[in-house]
C-alpha positions in Angstrom: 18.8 -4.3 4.0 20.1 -0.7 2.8 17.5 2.0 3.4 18.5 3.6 0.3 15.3 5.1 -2.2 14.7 2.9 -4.8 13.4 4.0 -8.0 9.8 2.8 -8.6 9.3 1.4 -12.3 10.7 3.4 -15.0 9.6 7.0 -13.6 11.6 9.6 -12.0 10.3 8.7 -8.3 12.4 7.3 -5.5 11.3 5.6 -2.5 11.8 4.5 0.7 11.6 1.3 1.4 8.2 1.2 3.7 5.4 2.8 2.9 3.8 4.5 5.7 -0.2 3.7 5.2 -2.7 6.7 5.3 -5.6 4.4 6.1 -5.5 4.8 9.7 -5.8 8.5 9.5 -9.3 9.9 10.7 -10.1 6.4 11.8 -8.0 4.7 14.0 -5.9 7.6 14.4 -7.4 11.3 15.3 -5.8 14.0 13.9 -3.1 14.8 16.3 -1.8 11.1 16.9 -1.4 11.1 12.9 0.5 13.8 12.3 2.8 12.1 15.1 3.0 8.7 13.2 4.2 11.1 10.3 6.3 13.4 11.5 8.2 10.0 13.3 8.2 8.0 9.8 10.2 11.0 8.4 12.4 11.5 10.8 13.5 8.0 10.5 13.9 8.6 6.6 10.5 7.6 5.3 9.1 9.9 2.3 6.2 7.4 0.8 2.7 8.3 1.9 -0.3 6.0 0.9 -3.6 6.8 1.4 -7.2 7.4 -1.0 -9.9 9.6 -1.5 -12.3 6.8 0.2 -10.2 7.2 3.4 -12.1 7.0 5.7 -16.0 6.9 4.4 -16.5 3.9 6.5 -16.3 5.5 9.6 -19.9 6.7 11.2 -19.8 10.4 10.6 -17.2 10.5 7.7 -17.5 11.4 4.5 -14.1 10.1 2.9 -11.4 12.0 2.0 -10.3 12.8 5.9 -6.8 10.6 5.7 -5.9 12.8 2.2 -7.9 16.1 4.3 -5.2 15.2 7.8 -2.0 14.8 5.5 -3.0 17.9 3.6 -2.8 19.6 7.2 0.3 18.1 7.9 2.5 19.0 5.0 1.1 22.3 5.3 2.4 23.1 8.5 5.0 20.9 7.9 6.6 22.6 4.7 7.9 19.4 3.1 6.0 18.8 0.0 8.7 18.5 -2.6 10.5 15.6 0.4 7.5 13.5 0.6 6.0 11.3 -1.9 2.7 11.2 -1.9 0.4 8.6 -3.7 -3.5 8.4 -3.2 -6.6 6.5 -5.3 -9.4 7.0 -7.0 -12.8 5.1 -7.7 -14.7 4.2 -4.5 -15.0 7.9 -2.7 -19.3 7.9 -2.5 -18.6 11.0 -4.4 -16.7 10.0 -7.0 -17.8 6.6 -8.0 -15.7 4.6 -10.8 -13.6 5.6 -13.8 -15.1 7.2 -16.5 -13.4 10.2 -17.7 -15.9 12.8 -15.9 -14.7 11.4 -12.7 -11.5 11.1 -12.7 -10.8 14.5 -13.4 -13.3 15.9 -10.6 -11.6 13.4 -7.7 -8.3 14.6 -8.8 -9.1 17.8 -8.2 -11.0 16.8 -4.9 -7.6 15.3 -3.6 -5.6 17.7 -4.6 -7.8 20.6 -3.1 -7.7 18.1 0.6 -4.3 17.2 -0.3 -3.7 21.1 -0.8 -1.2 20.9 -3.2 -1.2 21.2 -7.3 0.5 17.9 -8.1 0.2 13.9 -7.0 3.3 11.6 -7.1 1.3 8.7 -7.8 -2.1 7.8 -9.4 -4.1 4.9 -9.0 -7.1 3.6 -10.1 -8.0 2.2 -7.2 -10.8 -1.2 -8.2 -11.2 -1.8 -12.0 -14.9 -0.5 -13.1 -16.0 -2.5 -15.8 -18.6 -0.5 -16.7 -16.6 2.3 -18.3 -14.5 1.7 -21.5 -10.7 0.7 -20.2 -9.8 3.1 -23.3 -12.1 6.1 -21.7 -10.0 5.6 -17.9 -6.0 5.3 -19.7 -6.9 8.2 -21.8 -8.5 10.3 -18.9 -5.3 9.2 -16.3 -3.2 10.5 -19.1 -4.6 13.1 -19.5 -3.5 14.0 -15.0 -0.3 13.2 -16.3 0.0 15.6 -19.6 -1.4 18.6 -17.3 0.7 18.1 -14.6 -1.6 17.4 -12.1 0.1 13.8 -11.7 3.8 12.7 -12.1 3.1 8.6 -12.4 0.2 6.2 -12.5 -0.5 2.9 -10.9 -2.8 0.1 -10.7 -4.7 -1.6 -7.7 -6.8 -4.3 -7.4 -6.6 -5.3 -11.0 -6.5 -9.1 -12.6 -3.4 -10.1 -15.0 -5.9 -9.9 -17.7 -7.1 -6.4 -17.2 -3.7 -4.9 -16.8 -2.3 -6.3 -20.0 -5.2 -4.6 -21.9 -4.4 -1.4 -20.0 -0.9 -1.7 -21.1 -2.0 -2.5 -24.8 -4.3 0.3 -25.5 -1.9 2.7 -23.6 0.8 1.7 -26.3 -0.9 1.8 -29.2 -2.6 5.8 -28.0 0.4 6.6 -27.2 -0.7 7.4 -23.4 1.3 7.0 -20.1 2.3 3.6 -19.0 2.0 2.8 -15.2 4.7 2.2 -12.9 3.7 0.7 -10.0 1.2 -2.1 -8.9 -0.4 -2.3 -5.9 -1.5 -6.2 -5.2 -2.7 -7.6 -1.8 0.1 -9.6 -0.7 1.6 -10.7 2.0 2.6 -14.4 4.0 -0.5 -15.9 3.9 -2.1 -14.2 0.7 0.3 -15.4 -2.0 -1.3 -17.5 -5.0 -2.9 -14.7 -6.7 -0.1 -12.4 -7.0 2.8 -14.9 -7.2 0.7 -16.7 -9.9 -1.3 -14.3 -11.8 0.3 -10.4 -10.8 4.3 -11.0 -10.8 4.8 -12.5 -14.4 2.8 -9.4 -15.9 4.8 -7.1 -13.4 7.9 -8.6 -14.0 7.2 -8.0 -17.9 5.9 -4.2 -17.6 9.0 -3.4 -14.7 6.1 -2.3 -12.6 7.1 -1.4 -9.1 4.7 -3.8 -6.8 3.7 -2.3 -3.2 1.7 -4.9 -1.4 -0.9 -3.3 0.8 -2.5 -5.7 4.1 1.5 -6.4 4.7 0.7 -7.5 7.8 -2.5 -9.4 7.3 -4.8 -6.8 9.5 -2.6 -7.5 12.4 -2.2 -11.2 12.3 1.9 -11.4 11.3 2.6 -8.8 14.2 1.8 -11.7 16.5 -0.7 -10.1 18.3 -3.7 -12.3 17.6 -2.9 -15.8 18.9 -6.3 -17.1 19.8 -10.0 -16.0 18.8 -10.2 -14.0 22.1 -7.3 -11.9 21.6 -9.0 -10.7 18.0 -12.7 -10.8 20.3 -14.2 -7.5 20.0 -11.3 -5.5 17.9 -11.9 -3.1 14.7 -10.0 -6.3 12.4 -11.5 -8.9 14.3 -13.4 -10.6 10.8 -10.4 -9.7 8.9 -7.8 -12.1 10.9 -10.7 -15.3 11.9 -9.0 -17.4 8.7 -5.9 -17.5 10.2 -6.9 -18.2 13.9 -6.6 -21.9 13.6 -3.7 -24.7 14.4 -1.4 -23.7 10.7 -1.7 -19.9 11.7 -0.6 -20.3 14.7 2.4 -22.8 13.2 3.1 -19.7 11.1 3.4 -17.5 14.4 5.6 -20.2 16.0 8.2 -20.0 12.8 8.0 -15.8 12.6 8.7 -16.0 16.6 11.5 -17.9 16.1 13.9 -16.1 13.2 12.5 -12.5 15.3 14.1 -13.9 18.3 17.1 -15.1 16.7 17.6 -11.3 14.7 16.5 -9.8 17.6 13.8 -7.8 16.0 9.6 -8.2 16.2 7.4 -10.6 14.1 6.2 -7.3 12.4 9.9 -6.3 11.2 10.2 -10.5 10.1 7.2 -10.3 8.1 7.9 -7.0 6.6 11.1 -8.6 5.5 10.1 -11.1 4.1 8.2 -9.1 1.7 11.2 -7.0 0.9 13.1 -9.8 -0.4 10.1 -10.8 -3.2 10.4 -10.3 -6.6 9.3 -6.9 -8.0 8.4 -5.9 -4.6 10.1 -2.0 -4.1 8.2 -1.5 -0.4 5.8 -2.9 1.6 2.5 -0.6 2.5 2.1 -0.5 6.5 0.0 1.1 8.6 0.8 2.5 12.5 -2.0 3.8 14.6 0.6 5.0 17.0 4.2 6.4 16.8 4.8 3.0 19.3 3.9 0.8 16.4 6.3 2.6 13.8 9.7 1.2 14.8 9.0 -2.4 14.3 8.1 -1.6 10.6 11.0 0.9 10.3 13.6 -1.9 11.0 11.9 -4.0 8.6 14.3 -2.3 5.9 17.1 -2.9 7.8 16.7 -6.6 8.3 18.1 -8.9 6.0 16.7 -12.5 6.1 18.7 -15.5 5.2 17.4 -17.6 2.6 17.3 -20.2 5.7 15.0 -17.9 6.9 13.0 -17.2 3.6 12.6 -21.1 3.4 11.4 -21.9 6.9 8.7 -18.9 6.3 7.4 -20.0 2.9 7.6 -23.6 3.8 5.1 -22.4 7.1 2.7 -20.3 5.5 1.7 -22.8 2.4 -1.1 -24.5 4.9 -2.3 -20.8 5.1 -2.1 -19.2 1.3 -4.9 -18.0 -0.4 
């Protein structure tokens, strides 16, 4: 798998192939062990940073905005803005709640002040709020992009439905399009956006960037019975797939690691990388120890053998 950027959608943004995820930052991660996890993800070649005003406001003692408030710090001291591409969210900070107009323009400036810088690579509405006029949130997150304040926007956690009707009214204002899409996806949660998500994304060239890669921990391999998940921060996340077909699953991913040679994290990873519209997977270290497993993930390049025994394993599991 080349490690090259790849362009996301049709704007002017290039990528690399991983996304390193933010979410950890000021949660599972102090400060100084995250600004370790990015300073190693660059110097591998990494330049897309994921995180969201709400990280981490579910944390005792947090208010949300300490992931975007720690990379702020870090490209400060760092001097890399204009290398690193950053993308964060808006819509569920306790602050700034939903997606009328109002708000959107006050948590954009609220990131960018923790972010400190004047511009954010990518926008994305973060959970679809009904209860504000879909015209009243396109024109407000073009009006980020006419001022400069944004370069691209994207949508997350959106149905099929709702994103067509975003595309329709931006066409006929004349507002931004969106470029990327960011779905959960992974092994063992498939139907929704191989059913519903990729024909729409496929139709709009939207760059897709599948966050819960890994399934909370589950395709690293590291959770093979209910007491190895007994007592951990992602414990409820990973119970569906502790049972006889997620541990089939595991059996398959340990197999085509140990014949590449590589982790059941870098397998997984991969496996995403090879799905349609997919541009980069979203993954998350606590530790610099966890990064290189999901670094060689765009370097490994799965035979459709492989991509086979791997679908074929996790339809027991999809969701």
């Amino acid at each position: 798998m080349s490690t090259q950027r790849v362009k996301v959608g049709d704007s002017d943004l290039e990528v690399f192939p991983l996304v390193l995820g933010g979410n950890t930052f000021g949660w599972t991660s102090d400060e100084t062990a995250s600004r370790e996890v990015l300073d190693d993800y660059v110097a591998a070649g990494g330049n897309f940073i994921d995180t969201a005003d709400v990280y981490s406001a579910w944390v005792e003692g947090n208010a949300g905005g300490e992931s975007e408030t720690i990379l702020g710090r870090w490209l400060a001291v760092r001097g890399n803005r204009d290398k690193v591409v950053v993308a964060t969210k808006v819509s569920q900070h306790p602050q700034y709640s939903g997606l009328s107009a109002a708000n959107i323009a006050a948590a954009a400036d609220a990131s960018l002040l923790r972010l400190g810088t004047d511009y954010i690579d990518l926008y994305y509405a973060h959970f679809d709020d009904e209860s504000t006029p879909l015209e009243e949130t396109v024109e407000a997150f073009d009006k980020l992009v006419r001022s400069g304040k944004v370069r691209a926007i994207g949508l997350s956690n959106y149905t099929a439905a709702r994103i067509e009707e975003w595309f329709r009214i931006a066409r006929e204002g004349g507002y931004t399009l969106p470029v990327a899409l960011e779905p959960h996806y992974n092994l063992v949660v498939r139907i929704n956006y191989e059913t519903n998500l990729l024909p729409v994304a496929r139709r709009e060239n939207l760059a897709v960037f599948p966050y819960y890669s890994l399934a909370s921990g589950f395709l690293t391999g590291k959770y093979r019975s209910s007491d190895d998940a007994e007592g951990r921060a992602r414990q409820g996340d990973v119970a569906p797939y502790l049972n006889d077909k997620g541990y089939a699953l595991i059996a398959v991913l340990d197999a085509i690691a140990k014949a590449h040679r590589v982790s059941i994290a870098t397998v997984s990873l991969a496996w995403l990388l090879r799905r349609p519209q997919v541009v980069a997977p979203i993954s998350s270290a606590r530790t610099t120890e966890q990064l290189p497993a999901l670094i060689a993930a765009t370097r490994l390049s799965l035979s459709d053998e492989d991509m086979n025994a791997l679908d074929t394993a996790s339809a027991p599991l999809m969701r």
